[in-house]
C-alpha positions as CSV (number, residue, x, y, z in Angstrom):
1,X,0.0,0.0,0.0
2,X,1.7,3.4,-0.9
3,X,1.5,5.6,2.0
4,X,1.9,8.5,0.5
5,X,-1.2,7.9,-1.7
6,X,-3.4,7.0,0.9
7,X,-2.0,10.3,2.9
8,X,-3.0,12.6,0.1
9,X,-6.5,11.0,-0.5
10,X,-7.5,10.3,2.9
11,X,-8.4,14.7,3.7
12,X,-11.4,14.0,1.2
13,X,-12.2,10.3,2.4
14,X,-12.8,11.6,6.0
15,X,-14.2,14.9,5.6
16,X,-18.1,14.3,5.6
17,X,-17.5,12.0,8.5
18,X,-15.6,14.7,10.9
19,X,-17.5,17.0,12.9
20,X,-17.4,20.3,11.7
21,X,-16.4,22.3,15.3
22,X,-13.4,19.5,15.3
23,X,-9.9,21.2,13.9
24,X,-7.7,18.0,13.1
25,X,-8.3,14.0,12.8
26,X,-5.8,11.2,13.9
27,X,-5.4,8.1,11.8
28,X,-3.7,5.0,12.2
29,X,-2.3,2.9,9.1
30,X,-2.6,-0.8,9.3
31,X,0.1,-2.1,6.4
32,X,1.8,-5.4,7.9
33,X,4.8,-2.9,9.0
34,X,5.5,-3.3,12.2
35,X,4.6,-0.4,14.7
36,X,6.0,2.0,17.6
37,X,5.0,3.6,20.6
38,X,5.8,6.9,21.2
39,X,8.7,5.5,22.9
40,X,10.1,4.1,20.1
41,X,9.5,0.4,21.4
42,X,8.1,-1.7,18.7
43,X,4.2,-2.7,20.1
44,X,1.4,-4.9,18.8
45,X,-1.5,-3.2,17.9
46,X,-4.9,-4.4,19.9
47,X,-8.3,-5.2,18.1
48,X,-10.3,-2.5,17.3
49,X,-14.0,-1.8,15.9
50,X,-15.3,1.1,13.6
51,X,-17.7,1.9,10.8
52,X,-15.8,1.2,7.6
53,X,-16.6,4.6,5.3
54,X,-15.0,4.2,2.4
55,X,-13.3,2.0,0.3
56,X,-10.2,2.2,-2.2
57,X,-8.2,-0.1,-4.7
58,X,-5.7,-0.3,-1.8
59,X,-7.0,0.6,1.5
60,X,-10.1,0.7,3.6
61,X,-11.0,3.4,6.0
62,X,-12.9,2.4,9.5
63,X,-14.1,5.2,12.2
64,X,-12.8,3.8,15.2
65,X,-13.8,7.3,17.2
66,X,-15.2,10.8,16.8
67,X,-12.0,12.3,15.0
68,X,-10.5,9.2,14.8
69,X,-9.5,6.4,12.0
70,X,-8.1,3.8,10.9
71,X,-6.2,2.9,7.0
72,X,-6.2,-1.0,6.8
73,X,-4.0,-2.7,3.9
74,X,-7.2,-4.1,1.4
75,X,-4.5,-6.3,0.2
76,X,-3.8,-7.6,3.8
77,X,-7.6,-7.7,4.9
78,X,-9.5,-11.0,5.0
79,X,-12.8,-9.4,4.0
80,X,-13.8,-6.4,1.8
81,X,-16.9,-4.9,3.9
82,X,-19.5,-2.8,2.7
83,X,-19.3,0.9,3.1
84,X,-21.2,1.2,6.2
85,X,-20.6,-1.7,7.5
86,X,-19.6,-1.7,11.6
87,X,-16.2,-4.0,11.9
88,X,-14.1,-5.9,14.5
89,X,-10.4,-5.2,13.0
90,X,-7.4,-7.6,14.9
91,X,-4.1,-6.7,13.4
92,X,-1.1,-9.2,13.6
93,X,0.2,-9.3,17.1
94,X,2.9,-11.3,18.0
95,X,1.9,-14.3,20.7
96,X,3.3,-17.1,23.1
97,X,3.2,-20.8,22.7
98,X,0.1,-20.6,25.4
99,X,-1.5,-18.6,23.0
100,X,-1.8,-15.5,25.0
101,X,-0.2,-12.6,23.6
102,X,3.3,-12.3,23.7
103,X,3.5,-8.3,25.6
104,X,1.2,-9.6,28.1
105,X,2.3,-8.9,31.4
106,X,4.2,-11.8,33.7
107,X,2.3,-13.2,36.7
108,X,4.3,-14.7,39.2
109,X,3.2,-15.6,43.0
110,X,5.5,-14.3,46.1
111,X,5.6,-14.8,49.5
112,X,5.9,-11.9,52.2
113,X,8.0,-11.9,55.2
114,X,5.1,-13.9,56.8
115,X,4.4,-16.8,54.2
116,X,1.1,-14.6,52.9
117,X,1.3,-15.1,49.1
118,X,0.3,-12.8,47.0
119,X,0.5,-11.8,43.0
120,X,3.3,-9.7,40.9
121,X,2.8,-8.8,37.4
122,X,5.7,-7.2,34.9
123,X,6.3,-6.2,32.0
124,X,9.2,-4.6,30.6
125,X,8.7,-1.7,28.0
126,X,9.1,-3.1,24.7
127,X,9.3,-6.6,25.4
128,X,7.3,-9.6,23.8
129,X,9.4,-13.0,24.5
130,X,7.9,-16.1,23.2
131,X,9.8,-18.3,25.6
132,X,9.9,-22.5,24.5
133,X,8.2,-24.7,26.5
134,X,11.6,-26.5,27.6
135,X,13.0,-26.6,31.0
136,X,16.2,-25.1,32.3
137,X,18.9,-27.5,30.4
138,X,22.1,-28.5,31.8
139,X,23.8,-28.9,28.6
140,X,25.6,-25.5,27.7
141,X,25.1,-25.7,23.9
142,X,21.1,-26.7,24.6
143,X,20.7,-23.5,26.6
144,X,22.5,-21.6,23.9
145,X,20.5,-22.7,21.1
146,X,17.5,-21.7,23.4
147,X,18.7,-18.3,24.1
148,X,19.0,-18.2,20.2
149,X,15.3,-19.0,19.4
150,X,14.2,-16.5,21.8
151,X,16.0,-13.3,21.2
152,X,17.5,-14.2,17.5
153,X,15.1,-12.1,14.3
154,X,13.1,-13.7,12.1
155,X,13.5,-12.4,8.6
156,X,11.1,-9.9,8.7
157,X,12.7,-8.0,11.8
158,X,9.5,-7.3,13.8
159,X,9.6,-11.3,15.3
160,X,11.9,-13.2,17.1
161,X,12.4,-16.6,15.8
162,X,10.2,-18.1,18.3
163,X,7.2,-15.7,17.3
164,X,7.9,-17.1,13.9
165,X,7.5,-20.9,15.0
166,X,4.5,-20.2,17.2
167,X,2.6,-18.6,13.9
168,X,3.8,-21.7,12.6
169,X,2.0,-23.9,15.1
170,X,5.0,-25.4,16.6
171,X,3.6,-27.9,19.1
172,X,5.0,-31.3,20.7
173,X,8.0,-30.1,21.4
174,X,11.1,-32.6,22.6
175,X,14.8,-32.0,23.4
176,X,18.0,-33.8,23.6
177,X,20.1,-32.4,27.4
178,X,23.2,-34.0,27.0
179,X,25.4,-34.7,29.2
180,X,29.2,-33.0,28.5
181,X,30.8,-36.3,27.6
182,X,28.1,-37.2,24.9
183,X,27.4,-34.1,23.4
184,X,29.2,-35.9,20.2
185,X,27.2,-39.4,20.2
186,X,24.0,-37.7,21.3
187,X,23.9,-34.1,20.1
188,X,21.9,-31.3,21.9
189,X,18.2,-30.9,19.5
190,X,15.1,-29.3,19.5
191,X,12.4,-30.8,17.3
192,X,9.0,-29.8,17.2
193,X,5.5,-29.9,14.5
194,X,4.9,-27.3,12.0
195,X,1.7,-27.0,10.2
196,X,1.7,-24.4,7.4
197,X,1.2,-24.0,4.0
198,X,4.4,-24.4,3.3
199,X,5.4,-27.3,5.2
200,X,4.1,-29.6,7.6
201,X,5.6,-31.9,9.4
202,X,8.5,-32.5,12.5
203,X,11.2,-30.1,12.1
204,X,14.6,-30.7,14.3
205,X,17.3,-28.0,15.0
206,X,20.5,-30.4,16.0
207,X,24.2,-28.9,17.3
208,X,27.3,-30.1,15.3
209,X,29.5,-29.7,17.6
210,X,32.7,-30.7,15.6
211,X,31.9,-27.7,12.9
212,X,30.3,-25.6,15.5
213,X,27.1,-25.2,13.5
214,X,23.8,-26.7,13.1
215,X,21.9,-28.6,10.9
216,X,18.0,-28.6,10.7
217,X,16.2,-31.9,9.6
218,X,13.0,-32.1,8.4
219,X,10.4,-35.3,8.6
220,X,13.1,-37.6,10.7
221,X,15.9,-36.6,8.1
222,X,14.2,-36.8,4.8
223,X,15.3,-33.5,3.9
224,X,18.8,-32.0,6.0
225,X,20.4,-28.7,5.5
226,X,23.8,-28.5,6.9
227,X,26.3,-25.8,8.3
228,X,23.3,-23.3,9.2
229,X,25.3,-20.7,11.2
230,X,23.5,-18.8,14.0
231,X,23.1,-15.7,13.0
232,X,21.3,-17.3,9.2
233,X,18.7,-20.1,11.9
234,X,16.2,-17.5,11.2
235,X,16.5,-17.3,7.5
236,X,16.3,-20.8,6.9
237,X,13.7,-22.1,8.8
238,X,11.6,-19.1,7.2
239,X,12.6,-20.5,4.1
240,X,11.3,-23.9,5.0
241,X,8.3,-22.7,7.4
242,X,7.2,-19.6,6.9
243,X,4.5,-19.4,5.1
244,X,3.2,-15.5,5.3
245,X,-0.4,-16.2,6.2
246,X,0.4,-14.3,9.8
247,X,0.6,-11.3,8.0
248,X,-3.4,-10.8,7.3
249,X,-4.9,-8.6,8.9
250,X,-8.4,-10.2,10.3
251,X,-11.6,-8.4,9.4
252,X,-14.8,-9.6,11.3
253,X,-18.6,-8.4,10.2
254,X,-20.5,-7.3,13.2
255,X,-23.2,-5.6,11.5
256,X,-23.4,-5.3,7.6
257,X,-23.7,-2.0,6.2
258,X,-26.7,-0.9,3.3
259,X,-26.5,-3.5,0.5
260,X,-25.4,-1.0,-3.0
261,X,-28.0,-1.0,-5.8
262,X,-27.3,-0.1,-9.4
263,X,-29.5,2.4,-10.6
């Protein structure tokens, strides 16, 4: 969607729909590019409803408030409403293998001085960690690859690469701990399910230690690509999982607008 295009029609998209005592408008543009807070921390945009008002080649416009509105990519959307038409819009946001959303806030239970428990929550600004569903390992090059998944970028820049497996569907998740003597006969893995459009199946992420690399087997080994440095991880398991359907932005119909007769 061209920005700039949208910028310069969006003054006569808006204007019968602001009130006419109100001096400015705010708008929001929904593209698949990631946002930021006034911070400068990249955020996930929450769901929002509006009235969608008008419609073009690349964009729709919703009224999410009085003086307030919303540019969603039409390329991006999963339904074209109806002018008129009142919307529940939910934007990509980036979420945790339980599902939840990966900038909600950490709950944790401590205990004052006298054993009374009682309930913390944190968050720290700018933070959305998808953290695997593996315990603390003991094997070095196991927490390592870990620490990799977690904080290491996907492709796109905006995810980490665990975002990227959990938009993936990554589930059943199983791990080889080592210990330091047999990290050559058995080496430190993580293998898990995918289910995309692009592949689906048992993926494994395995540690050569003797070229200090790894090497990422699909379906048991069928399929192996060796000497995947680090810092490339993300790249290739985009290129073998990733199939860009996270992207869409989801458009819900809560109540239809006028049906458009030809005269």
């Amino acid at each position: 969607m061209d920005r700039a295009a949208i910028r310069t029609q969006l003054q006569t998209l808006v204007a019968p729909h602001v009130p006419r005592n109100a001096r400015r408008y705010k708008y929001r543009v929904f593209d698949g590019q990631p946002q930021e807070s006034t911070l400068g921390f990249r955020v996930d945009p929450q769901p929002f409803e509006g009235k969608v008002i008008a419609t073009t080649d690349e964009a729709i416009v919703v009224q999410t408030g009085r003086t307030e509105f919303a540019v969603v990519d039409r390329s991006l959307a999963t339904e074209i409403p109806a002018t008129g038409t009142k919307v529940l819009v939910k934007p990509y946001a980036r979420r945790r293998f339980d599902g939840e959303r990966a900038d909600t806030p950490e709950v944790r239970t401590e205990y004052s001085s006298d054993g009374t428990p009682y309930t913390v929550k944190s968050m720290i600004l700018g933070s959305a960690p998808a953290k695997l569903p593996i315990p603390e390992p003991r094997c070095p090059e196991l927490r390592d690859l870990i620490e990799q998944l977690e904080k290491l970028p996907a492709p796109d820049g905006f995810r980490a690469i665990t975002h990227m497996l959990v938009d993936a569907g990554a589930r059943d998740f199983a791990w080889v701990d080592p210990k330091p003597n047999d990290i050559i006969k058995t080496p430190p893995a993580i293998s898990f399910t995918v289910d995309t459009a692009k592949f689906k199946g048992r993926v494994a992420v395995i540690y050569d230690r003797g070229a200090d690399v790894y090497v990422v087997e699909l379906h048991d080994g069928e399929e192996r690509i060796d000497n995947v440095y680090f810092d490339t991880l993300g790249e290739t398991l985009a290129s073998l999982i990733d199939d860009g359907i996270w992207r869409l932005i989801q458009v819900e119909v809560l109540t239809p607008g006028r049906r458009q007769t030809r005269h």
